[in-house]
C-alpha positions in Angstrom: -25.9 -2.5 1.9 -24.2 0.0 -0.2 -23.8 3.4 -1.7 -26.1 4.2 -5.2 -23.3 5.8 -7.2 -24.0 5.7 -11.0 -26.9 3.6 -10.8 -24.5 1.0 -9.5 -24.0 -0.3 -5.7 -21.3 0.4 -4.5 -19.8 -2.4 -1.9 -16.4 -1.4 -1.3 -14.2 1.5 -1.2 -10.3 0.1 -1.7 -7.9 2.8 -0.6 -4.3 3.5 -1.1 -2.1 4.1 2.3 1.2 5.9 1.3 0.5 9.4 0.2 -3.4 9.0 0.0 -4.0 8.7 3.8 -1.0 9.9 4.9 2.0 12.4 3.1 5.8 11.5 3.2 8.9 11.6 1.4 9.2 7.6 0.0 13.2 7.7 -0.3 13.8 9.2 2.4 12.1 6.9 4.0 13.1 4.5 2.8 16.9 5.7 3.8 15.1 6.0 7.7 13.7 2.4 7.5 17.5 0.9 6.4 19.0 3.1 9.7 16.7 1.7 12.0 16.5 -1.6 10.4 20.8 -2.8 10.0 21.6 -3.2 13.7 19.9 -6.0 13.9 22.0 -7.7 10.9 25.1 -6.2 11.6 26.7 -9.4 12.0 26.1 -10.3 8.1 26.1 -7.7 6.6 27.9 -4.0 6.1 25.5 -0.9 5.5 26.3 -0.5 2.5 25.6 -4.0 1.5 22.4 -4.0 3.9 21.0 -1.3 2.0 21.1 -2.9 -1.3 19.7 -6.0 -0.5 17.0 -4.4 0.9 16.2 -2.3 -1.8 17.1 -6.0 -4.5 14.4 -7.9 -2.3 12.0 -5.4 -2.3 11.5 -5.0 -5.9 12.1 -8.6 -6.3 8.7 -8.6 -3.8 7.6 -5.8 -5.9 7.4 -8.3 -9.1 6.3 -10.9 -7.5 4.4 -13.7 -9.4 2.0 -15.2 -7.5 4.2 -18.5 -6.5 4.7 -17.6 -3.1 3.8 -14.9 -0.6 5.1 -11.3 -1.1 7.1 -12.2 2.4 8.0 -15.6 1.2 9.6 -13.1 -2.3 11.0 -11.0 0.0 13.1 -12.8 2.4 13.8 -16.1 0.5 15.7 -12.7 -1.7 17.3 -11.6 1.0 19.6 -14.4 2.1 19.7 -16.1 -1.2 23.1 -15.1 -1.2 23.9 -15.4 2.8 23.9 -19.7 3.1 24.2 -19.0 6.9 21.0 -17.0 7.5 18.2 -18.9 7.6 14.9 -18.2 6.5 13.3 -18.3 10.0 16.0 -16.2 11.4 15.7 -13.1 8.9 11.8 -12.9 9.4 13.0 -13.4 13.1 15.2 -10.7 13.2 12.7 -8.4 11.0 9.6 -8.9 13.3 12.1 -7.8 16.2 12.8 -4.9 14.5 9.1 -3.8 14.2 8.3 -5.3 17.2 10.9 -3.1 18.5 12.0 0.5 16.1 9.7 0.7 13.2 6.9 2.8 15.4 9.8 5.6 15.1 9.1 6.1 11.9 5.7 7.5 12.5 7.1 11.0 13.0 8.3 11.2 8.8 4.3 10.8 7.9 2.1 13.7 7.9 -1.8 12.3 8.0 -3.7 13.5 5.4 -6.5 16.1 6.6 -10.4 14.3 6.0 -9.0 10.9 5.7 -10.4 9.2 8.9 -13.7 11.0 8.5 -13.8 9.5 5.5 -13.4 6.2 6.2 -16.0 6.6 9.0 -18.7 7.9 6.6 -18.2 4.9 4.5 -18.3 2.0 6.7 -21.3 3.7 8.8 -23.3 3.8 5.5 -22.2 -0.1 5.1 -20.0 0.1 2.3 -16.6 -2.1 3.5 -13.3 -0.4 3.5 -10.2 -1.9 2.1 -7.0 -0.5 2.9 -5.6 -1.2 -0.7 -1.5 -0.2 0.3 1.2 -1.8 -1.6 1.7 -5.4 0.4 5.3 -4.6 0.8 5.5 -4.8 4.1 4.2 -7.8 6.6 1.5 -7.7 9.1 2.7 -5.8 12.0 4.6 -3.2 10.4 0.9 -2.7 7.9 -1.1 -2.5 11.8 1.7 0.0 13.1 1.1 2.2 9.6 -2.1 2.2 10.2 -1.7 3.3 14.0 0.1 6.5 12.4 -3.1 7.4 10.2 -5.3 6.9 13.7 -7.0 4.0 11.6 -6.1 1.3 13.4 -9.4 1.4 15.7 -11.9 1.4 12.8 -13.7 -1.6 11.4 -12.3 -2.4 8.3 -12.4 -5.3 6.2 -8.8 -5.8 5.6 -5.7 -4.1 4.9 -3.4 -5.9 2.5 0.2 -7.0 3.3 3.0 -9.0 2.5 1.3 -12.3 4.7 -1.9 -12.0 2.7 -0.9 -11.5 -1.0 1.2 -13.2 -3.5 1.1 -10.0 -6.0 1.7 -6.2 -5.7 0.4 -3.0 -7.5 0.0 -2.6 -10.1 -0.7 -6.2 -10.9 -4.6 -6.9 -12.2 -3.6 -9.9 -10.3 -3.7 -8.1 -6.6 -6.7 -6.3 -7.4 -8.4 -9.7 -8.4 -7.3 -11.5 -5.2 -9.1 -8.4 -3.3 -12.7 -9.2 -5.3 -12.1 -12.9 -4.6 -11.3 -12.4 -0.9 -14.7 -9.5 -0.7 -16.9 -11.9 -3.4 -18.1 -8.4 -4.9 -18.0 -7.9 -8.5 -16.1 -5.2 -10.5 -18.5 -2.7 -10.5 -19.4 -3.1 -7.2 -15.9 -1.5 -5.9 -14.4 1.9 -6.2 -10.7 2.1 -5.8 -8.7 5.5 -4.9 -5.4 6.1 -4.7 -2.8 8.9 -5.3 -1.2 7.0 -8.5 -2.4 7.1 -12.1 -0.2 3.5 -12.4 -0.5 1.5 -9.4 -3.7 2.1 -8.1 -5.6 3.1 -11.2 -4.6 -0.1 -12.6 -7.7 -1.3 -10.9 -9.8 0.1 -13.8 -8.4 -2.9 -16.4 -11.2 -5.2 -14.1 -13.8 -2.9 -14.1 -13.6 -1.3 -10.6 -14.9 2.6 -10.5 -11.4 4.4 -10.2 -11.0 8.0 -8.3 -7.2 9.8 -8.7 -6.3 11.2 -5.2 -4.4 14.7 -6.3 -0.9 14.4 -4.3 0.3 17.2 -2.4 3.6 17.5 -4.3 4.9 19.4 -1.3 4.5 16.7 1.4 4.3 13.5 -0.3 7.2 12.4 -3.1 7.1 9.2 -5.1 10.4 7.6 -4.9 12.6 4.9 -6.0 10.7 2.2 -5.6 7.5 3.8 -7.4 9.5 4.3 -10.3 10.5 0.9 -10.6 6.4 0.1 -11.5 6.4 3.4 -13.9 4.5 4.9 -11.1 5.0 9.1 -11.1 2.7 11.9 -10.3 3.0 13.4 -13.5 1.9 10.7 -15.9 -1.6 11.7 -14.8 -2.5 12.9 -17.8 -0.7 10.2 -20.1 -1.8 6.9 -17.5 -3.0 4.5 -20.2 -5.4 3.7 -16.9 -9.1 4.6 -17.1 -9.4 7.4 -14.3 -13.1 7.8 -13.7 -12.5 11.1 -11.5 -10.3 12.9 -9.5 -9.7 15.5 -6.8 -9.4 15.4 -3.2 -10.4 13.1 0.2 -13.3 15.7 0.6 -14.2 15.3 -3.8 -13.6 11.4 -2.9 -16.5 11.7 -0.3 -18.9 14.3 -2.1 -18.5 11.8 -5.3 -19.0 8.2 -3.2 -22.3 9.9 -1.8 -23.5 12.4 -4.0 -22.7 11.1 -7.7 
């Protein structure tokens, strides 16, 4: 099954997470996720030094090239440089830290207004839903993220993350492993997403594209967007094809109506 949308069927709707389903502030997040995170490594490292390799593995997962998973990047980064931290104990330590603090979090996201209903309206017309996010982080902490968007009940088809992908936005690369994993073709898929960079991207294979407008109030790319050249206000210069844009509720009206 699948939506008519241009005289095309469209399979699957891909979707960005961060700042398409729900709103928040990316570095300051990002200075909340080191807080909660360095107890549990405060017998390597100083907070200081926590902090940086952190944000050094993170973009090292970021650029990943396909060799090894974007956890494998990630923490094989991380205690390159720490010969008595092994590679068991770091995602050990991690996992305990989601297991344990990460849900905390939650409460710096604001869930965008429409989203679930959305996603609801899609996958009861049989189109399957894809939550596209950044595969940054590993699986738990992506299942907790998606507990904070009330998603985590619905029948998806996958979300991606750090166990599942070898390649990050805004990679043709990531989007390609996504096709392979669905066997649907290009034009089969729509993908939407808040970024012209990251998640337009998409378009270099052929996939329908829709911009998500960013509430500039409550959501702010930060320094880890950047690092890909992703910003808010390159909309208009995104050398990205952007087939249309506007919000969750233009999203829906232009998946089912044209």
């Amino acid at each position: 099954m699948g939506v008519v949308h241009k005289a095309l069927a469209i399979k699957a709707l891909l979707i960005d997470f961060d700042n398409t389903l729900v709103l928040f502030n990316e570095d300051e997040f990002l200075m909340a996720y080191a807080k909660l995170a360095y107890p549990y490594f405060t017998d390597y490292y100083d907070e200081s030094t926590f902090l940086q390799k952190l944000l050094q593995s993170t973009l090292f997962e970021i650029h990943n090239d396909g060799q090894q998973l974007n956890v494998e990047a990630f923490l094989n980064n991380f205690i390159a440089d720490t010969p008595d931290l092994t590679y068991d104990e770091c995602y050990s330590r991690f996992h305990t830290f989601y297991t344990e603090m990460f849900h905390q979090l939650g409460d710096t996201v604001q869930v965008v207004t429409h989203g679930r209903t959305l996603l609801e309206q899609v996958i009861n017309a049989g189109v399957q839903v894809v939550i596209a996010t950044n595969p940054i982080f590993p699986e738990l902490a992506t299942r907790i993220r998606l507990g904070w968007a009330n998603l985590d009940d619905l029948d998806i088809a996958f979300a991606t993350h750090a166990e599942n992908m070898s390649y990050c936005k805004p990679k043709i690369q990531y989007y390609q492993a996504i096709l392979d994993r669905l066997g649907h073709r290009p034009e089969e898929c729509l993908m939407a997403g808040n970024d012209p960079v990251s998640d337009m991207a998409a378009s270099e294979l052929g996939i329908h594209t829709f911009l998500v407008d960013l509430d500039q109030e409550k959501g702010r790319l930060g320094l880890l967007s950047k690092e890909i050249g992703n910003s808010a206000k390159k909309t208009v210069t995104s050398k990205y094809r952007i087939d249309a844009r506007g919000t969750l509720q233009d999203l829906s009206q232009y998946i089912f109506n044209g």
